[in-house]
N, C-alpha and C positions, 0 to 999 in steps of 0.2 A: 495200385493205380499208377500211371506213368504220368510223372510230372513235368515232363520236357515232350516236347513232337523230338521228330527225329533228327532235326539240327540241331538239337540242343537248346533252343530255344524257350521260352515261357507261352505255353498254348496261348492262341486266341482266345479272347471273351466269346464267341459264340461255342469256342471245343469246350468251356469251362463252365456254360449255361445246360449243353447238352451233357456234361456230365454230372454236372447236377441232377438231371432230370433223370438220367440214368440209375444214380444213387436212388432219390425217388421214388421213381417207378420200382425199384428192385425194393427197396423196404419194405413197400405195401404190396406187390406182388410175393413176397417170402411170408408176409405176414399174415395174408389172404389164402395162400397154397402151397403153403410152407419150405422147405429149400431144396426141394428139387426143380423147381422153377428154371424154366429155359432162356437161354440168351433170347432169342426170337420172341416168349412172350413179354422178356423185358424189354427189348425192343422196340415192340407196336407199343405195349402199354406205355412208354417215355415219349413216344409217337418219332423216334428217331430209328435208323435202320442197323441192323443184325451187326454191320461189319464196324458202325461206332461204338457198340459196344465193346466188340473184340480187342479194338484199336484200344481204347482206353482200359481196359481192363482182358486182357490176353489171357488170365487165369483163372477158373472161379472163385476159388480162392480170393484172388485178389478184390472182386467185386463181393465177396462176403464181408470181404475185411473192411471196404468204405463205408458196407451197411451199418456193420456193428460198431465205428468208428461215428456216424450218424447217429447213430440213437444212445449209444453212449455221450457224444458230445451234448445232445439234447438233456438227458436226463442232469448231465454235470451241470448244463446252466440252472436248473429248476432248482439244483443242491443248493450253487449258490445265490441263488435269488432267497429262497427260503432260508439261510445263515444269516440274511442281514435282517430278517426280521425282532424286533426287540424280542418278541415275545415267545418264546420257547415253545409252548405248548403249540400255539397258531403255526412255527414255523414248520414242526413236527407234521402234526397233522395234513398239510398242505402237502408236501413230499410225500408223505405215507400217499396219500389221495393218490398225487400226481402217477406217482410209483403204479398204485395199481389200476389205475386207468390204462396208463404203459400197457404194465404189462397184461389185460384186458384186449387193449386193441390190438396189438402185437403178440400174440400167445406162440406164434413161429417162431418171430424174432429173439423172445424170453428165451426160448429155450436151445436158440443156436448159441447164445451169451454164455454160454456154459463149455468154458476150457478152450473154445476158440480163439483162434488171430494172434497176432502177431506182435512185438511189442510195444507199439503204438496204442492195441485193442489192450494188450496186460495192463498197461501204465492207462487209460483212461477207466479200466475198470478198477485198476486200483485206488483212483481218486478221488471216484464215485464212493468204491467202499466206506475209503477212510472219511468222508465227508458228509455220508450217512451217520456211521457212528458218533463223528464229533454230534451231529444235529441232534440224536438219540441223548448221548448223554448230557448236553446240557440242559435239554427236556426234567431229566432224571436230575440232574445237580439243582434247578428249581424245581425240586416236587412238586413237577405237573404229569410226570412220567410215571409210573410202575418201576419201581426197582427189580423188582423181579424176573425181567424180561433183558435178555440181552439185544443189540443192534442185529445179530443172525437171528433169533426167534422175530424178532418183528420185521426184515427182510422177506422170509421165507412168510411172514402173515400178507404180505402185500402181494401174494399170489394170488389172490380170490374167484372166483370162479366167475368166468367172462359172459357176457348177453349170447355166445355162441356152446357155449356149454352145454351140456343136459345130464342127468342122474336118471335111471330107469322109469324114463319118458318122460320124465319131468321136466318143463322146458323154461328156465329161468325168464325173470321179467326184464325190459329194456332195461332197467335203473337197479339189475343186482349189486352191479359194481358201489354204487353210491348206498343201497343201504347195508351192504357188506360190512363197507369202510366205515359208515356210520357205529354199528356192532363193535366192530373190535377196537375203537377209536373209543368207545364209552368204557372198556374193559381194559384196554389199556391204560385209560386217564386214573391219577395216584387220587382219590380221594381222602 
């Protein structure tokens, strides 16, 4: 993303609204039709024109890289919102949720997060990792957690199969997500 106009300058608040929207529009357009998505329809759908995008984001790439910059920076606040709750088990379970709601509504996005961007994208998803893990093991260090389970096996649990899903014809209910997490959230918990 280009953080100056062309004088050098600090963009305007309206170039910095519509590149917001741009961001936006392009998440949920990658995450609705995953990433072959075109400048044009990220365009109409931000309701701003072809050549603002270009302007601010010249490379696809580089408008990949805000996305995944986006939704990583999302998920790192949810990390840390759930670290300050006392309660280990409650702050777990919230994230894991959170996590796989994510990655539910975003089932594009999940799966662009993998090996892509740049080191801004490295270093946020590094963050996220190690901030999962801490969450994971203090769950675990108050035996409210499963020792058994590493922070990568309950990562990869928080995959769960999205209200857009289906198995040989079988067409999941609105609320898989929620009794998914429910399940493994009960098999998870250290009795």
């Amino acid at each position: 993303m280009v953080d100056q106009d062309e004088t050098g300058r600090a963009p305007r608040r309206d170039a910095v609204r519509n590149t917001e929207k741009v961001i936006r529009a392009a998440r949920e357009m990658v995450a609705a039709h995953g990433l072959d998505v075109g400048y044009h329809e990220v365009a109409a759908h931000a309701g701003v024109s072809a050549a603002t995008v270009y302007r601010r984001f010249p490379e696809r790439a580089h408008l990949l890289e805000a996305v995944l910059l986006d939704v990583l920076d999302q998920l790192n606040a949810m990390t840390a919102a759930a670290a300050k709750d006392s309660d280990a088990w409650e702050a777990f379970a919230q994230l894991f949720t959170a996590l796989a709601e994510e990655n539910a509504r975003n089932s594009g996005l999940s799966e662009s997060l993998r090996g892509r961007g740049g080191p801004a994208v490295q270093a946020a998803r590094q963050k996220l990792l190690s901030a999962f893990a801490r969450c994971v093991r203090r769950a675990q260090a108050q035996n409210q957690l499963r020792g058994d389970v590493t922070w990568q096996d309950i990562l990869l649990l928080s995959r769960l199969p999205s209200p857009t899903s289906s198995y040989m014809d079988v067409h999941p209910s609105e609320d898989i997500v929620q009794k998914g997490c429910a399940v493994v959230l009960s098999g998870l918990r250290a009795h």
